[in-house]
N, C-alpha and C positions, 0 to 999 in steps of 0.2 A: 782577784780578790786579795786582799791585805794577807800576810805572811802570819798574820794570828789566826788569820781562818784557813790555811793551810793552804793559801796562792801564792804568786810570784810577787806581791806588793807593786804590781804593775796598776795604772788606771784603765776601769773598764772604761775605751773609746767614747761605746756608745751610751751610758752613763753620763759619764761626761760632755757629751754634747746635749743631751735633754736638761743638763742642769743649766747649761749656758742660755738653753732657750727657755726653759723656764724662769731665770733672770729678766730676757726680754717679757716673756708673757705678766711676768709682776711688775714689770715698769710700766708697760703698754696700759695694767689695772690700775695703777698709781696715777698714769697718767705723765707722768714724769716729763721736767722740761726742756724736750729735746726735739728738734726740726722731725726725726724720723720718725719720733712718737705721736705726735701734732700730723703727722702726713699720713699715719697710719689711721688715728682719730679720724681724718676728711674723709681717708680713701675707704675703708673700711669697715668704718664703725658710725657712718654715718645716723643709722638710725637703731641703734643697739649698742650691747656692751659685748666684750670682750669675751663674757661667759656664754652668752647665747648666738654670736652669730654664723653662721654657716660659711663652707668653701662654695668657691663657683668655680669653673671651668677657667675662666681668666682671671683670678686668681694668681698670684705670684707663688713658688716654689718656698721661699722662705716662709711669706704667712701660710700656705698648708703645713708647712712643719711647725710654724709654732700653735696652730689648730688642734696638728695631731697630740703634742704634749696635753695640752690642756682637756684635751678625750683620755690621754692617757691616765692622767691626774683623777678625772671625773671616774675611769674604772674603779680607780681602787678607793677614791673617796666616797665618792657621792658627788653630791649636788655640789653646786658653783659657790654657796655659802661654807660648806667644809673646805671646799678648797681652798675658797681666800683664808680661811682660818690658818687651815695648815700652812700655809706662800708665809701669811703673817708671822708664826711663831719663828720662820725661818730667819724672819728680816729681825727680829726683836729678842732672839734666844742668843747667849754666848758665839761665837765663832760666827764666822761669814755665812752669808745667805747659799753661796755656792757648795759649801761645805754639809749642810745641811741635805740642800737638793740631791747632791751627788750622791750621799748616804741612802735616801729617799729612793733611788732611780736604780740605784745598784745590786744584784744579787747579793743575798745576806747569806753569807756560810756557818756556821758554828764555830766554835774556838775550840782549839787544837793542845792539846797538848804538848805535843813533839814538836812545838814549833822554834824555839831555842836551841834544841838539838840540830835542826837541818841550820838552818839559819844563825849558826855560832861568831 
């Protein structure tokens, strides 16, 4: 947690890798002009979207992890339409899209008073 919420101002890891893959999961939405995006489009999304298709058994490691974000995302939203909403405010609000996501993914502490004191 950040030093204002009484942590080490260290990054939570795993945080930070659901933000990175959440980046991919809003590209993959966007569609975005890129070979692995377009191969993910053939391989995967052939006859659906991004919000609604399922893992299979052969399945790649990576797409069930960007799967699992997007279930993640779905717990604490809703539906696939809050989702993109929220992915959207991330890409269009002040500061980077990761910056947002990370915020989003990370346990939220309270703010500390003492925290100038330890941290002088």
């Amino acid at each position: 947690m950040p030093k204002t919420e009484g942590g080490l101002g260290l990054f939570d890891l795993k945080a930070r890798n659901r933000s990175f893959i959440g980046k991919q999961l809003w590209n993959i939405h966007l569609k975005t002009d890129s070979v692995w995006i377009r191969w993910i489009h053939h391989f995967y999304l052939r006859s659906g979207i991004v919000w609604s298709v399922q893992t299979h058994s052969s399945s790649s490691p990576l797409w069930k992890v960007i799967l699992s974000v997007r279930d993640l995302l779905s717990q604490h939203c809703g539906d696939s339409e809050v989702n993109i909403s929220l992915m959207s405010q991330w890409s269009f609000v002040a500061g980077p899209f990761l910056h947002h996501a990370y915020n989003f993914f990370r346990p939220i502490g309270s703010v500390v008073s003492w925290n100038r004191v330890v941290w002088e």
